[in-house]
Structure formats: C-alpha cells, structure tokens
C-alpha positions as CSV (number, residue, x, y, z in Angstrom):
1,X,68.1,97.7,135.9
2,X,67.6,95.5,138.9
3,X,68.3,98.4,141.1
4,X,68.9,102.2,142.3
5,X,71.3,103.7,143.8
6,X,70.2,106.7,145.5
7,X,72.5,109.8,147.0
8,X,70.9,111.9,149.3
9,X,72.0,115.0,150.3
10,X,69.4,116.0,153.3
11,X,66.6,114.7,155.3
12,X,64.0,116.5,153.1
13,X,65.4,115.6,149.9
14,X,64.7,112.0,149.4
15,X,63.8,110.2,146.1
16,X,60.0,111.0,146.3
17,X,58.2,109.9,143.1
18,X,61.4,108.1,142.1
19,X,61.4,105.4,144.5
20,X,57.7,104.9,143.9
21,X,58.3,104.8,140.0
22,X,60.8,102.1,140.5
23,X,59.6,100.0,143.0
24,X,56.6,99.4,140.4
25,X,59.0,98.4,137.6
26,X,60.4,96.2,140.6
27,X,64.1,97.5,141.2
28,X,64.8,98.0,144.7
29,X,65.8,101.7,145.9
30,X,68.8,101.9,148.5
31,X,69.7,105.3,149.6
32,X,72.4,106.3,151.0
33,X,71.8,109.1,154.0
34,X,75.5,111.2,152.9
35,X,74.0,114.1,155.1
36,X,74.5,111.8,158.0
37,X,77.9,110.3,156.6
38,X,77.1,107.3,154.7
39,X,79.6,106.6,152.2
40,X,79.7,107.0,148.3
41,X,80.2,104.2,146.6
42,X,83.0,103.6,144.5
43,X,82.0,102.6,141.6
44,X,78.1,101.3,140.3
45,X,78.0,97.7,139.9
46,X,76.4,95.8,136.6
47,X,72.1,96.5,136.4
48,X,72.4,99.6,139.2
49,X,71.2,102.9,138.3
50,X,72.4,105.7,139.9
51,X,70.4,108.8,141.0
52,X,71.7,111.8,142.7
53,X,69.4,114.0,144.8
54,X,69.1,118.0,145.2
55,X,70.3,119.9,148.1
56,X,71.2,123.5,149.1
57,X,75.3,122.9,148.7
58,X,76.5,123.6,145.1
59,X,79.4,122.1,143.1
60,X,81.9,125.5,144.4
61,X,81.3,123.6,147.9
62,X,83.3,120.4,146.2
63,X,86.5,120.6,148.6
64,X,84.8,122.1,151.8
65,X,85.1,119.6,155.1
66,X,81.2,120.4,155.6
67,X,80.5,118.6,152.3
68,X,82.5,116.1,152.2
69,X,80.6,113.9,150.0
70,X,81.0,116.0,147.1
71,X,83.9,115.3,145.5
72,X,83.6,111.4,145.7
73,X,79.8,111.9,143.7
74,X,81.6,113.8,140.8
75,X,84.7,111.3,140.8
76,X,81.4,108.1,140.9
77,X,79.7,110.2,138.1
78,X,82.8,110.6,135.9
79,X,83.2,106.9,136.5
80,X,79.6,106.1,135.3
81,X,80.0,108.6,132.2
82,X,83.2,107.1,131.3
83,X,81.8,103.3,131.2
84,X,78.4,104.4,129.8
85,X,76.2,103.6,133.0
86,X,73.2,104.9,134.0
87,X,72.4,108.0,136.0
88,X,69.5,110.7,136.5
89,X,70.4,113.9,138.7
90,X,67.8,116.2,139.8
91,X,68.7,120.1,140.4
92,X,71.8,120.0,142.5
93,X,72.2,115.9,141.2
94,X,72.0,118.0,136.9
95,X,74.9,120.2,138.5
96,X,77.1,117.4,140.2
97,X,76.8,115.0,136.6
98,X,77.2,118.5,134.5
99,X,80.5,119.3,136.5
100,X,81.5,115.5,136.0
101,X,81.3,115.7,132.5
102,X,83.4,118.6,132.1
103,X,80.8,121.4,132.2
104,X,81.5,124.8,134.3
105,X,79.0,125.4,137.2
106,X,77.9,128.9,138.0
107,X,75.6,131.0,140.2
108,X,72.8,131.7,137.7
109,X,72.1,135.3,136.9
110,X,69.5,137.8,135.5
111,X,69.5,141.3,135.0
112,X,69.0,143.5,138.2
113,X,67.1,146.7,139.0
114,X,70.3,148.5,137.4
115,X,70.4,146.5,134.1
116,X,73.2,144.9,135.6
117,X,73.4,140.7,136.1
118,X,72.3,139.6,139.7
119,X,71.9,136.7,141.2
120,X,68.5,135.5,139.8
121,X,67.1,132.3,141.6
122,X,64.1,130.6,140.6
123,X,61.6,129.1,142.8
124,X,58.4,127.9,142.7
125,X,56.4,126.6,140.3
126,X,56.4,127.4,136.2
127,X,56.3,126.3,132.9
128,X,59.6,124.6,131.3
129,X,60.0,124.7,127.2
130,X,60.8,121.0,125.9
131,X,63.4,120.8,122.7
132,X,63.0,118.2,120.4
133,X,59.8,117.3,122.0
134,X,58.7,115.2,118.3
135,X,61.8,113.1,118.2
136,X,63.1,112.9,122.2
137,X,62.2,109.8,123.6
138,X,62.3,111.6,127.3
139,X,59.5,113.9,125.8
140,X,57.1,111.3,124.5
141,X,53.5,112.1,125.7
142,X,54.1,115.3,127.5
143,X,52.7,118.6,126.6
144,X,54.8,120.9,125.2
145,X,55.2,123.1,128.4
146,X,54.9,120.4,131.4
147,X,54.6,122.3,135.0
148,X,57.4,121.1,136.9
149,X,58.6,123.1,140.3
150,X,61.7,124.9,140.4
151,X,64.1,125.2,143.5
152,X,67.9,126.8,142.2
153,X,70.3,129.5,142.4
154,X,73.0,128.0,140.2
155,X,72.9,127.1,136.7
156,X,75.7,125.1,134.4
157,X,77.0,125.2,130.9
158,X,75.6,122.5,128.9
159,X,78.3,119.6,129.1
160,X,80.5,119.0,125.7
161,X,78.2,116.5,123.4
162,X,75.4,116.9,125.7
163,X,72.1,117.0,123.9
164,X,69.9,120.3,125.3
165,X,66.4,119.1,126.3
166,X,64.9,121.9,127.9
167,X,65.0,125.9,129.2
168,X,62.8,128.2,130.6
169,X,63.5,132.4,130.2
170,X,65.3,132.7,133.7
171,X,67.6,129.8,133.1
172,X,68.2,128.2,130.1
173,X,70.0,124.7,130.3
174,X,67.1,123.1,132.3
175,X,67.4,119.5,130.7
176,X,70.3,117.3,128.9
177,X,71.2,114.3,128.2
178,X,74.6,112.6,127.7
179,X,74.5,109.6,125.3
180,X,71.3,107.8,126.3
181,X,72.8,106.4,129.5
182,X,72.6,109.8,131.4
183,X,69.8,112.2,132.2
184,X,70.3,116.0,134.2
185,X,66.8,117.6,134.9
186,X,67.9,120.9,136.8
187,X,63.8,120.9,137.8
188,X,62.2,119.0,140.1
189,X,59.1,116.5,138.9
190,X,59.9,114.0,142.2
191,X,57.8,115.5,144.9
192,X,54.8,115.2,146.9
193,X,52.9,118.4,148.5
194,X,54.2,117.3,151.9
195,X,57.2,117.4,150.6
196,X,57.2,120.8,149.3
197,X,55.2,122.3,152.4
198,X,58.1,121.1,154.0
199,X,60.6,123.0,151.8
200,X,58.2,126.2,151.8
201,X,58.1,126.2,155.7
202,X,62.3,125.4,156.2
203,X,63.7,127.4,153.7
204,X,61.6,130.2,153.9
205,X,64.2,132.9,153.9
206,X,65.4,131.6,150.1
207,X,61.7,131.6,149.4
208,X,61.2,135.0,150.2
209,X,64.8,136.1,148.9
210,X,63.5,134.8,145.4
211,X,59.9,135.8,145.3
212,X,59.5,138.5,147.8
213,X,57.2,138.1,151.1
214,X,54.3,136.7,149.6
215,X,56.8,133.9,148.0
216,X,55.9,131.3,150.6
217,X,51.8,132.0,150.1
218,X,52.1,131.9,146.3
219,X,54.0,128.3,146.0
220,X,51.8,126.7,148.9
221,X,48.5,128.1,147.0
222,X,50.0,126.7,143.8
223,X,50.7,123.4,145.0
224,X,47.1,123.4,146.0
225,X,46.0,124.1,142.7
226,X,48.5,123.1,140.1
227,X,49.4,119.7,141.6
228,X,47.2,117.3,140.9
229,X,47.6,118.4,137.2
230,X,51.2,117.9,137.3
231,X,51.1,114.6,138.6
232,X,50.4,112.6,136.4
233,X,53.1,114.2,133.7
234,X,56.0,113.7,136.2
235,X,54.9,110.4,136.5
236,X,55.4,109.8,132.6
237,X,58.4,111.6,132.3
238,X,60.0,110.3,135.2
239,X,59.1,106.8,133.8
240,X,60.5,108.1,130.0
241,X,63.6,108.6,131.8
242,X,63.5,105.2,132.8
243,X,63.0,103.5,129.8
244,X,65.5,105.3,128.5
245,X,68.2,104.9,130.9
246,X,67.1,100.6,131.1
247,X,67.3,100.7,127.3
C-alpha cells in the first residue's frame, strides 16, 4: 500500500499510533476531517488502504442530518468488501465495516441489578482473549491476553463468513476479519496517554456512567501504569494488521 485513507469522526479521534506505524513503512496518511464536513470518498483507489476511526455516533445514527457522513462510509466499505480492498476499523470504524458487511448493530448489554439485560458499556482498560492465537497471522507475537483500552456501548453480530478473532466477558465479538483484506478491532490499541487524558477529561459523564465516580481516577492511574507495557504490543499488532492487509 502506498497510502491511507483515513475517516475521522472528531477532533480527538485521530489515527494516533496508526499514522505513526505507517509513515515508518513509508505510505502517506491523508485524513479526512468528516466532523468538519470533508467529504467521503467514493470509492478507494488501487494501493490505498482505508481506515475508519471511532467516535461517539453509532451505526442507528446512519440517516440522521447531524451525521451525515455515515451512510456514504458504509456504502465506501461495502464497496471495498465487494472488490476485496483493504480496510481496518477501530471501535465505532469495527461497527461501520460490521454493518457494511451485512452484520446487525446493537447497543451491547449485560445483566442489570434485576437479572435483567442493561445497557453494559465498557471503558477503560482490560484484558481481551485472542482466538486462534497459534495459527492467526494478526496474533503473531502477542501474549495471549494483550491489554488494549476499551471505549463502547454498542456491540455487532459477527458479520456472515467473518472469522472471530477476539472477546472479552462483557462483550464478545471484539475482533474479526473478513477475508484477509479486512480487519474490525472493536478495541482501541491506537492511542497515546494525551490522547486518552483527553477522552477521560471530555467525556467524563460516559466515564462515570460506566465505571461509577471513581471511573475517571481509575483509567488515568492505569494509563499511568499499564501503558508503557501496552505499547509496545499495539505497536506489533497494529503492524500484523498491516502485513496482513499489504499482503
């Protein structure tokens, strides 16, 4: 690939990791802002790889004039699925290429106080449970339960002839692959702690919805701690997904 194709959803959603990753294996990164009405394209061109970005909107927003971006990113990822191109989506981008591909898209739920299902978002940082881990090529050198950092309230049915690469308890399609030209992580591996400070400090009411009031302390004290670990695995899985998508 001789370059990405970035769609980003908000100002603090960017590529992160990703456009470093890629700069290094010498494809350029162009982003396009949608948040501030930069178009989708129409179709990828020859050698591009797409990548579609997280954001608080979800696929049941498809439709609404606030989001209007939507609906042209899963009409460009059914394009790309249907002629075999490459993509990676991350958390709301895993939703978008899930819903493309034919897959239902759903608020993800747990069991409440009453035993009843309830909304259960997850948020923050935790282990995710690989599949497959001795024969996926997305897996190769990672531990069996790589820290990643979590940031979701919906969840999607694995996609028809997807492959299932990953779950944790709360939410179990965390990882899939369509073919070996298409990669959804619902996860996020593409950050920097500024970056999540950010998201700690701006979207402190989901934070505290999710994890109660100490919600924002916990993640910021993680990130202090479990970071520099986690590095260095993103980085390899992030550049797994590469290979495999330039392969």
């Amino acid at each position: 690939m001789t370059r990405a194709v970035v769609l980003q959803h908000t100002p603090t959603e960017g590529p992160g990791i990703v456009a470093d990753l890629l700069a290094a294996r010498g494809a350029d990164c162009q982003v396009r802002a949608l948040h501030r009405g930069e178009p989708v394209p129409a179709a990828l061109a020859d050698g591009e790889l797409l990548v579609v970005m997280g954001g608080p909107m979800g696929v049941g927003d498809a439709g609404s004039p606030d989001y209007p971006f939507l609906a042209p990113e899963i009409a460009l990822l059914a394009s790309c699925i249907a002629r075999a191109q490459p993509v990676l989506g991350i958390c709301l981008g895993a939703q978008l290429l899930a819903a493309a591909a034919g897959a239902r898209v759903y608020p993800n739920l747990g069991p409440g106080p009453d035993g009843r299902p309830a909304p259960a978002r997850e948020v923050g940082w935790g282990e995710i449970d690989l599949i497959g881990a001795e024969s996926e090529p997305l897996w190769a050198g990672l531990p069996a339960r790589p820290l990643v950092l979590h940031w979701h309230g919906d969840t999607f049915d694995l996609p028809p002839g997807a492959v299932h690469l990953a779950s944790t308890p709360l939410c179990r399609h965390q990882a899939f692959r369509l073919g070996r030209r298409q990669v959804g992580l619902q996860f996020h591996c593409e950050l920097d702690p500024t970056t999540i400070g950010t998201w700690v400090r701006e979207d402190a009411d989901y934070v505290r919805d999710a994890n109660g009031p100490h919600g924002r302390a916990r993640i910021l004290a993680d990130t202090e701690r479990l970071y520099a670990t986690a590095r260095p695995i993103w980085d390899r899985l992030l550049g797994n997904v590469f290979d495999v998508l330039g392969s």
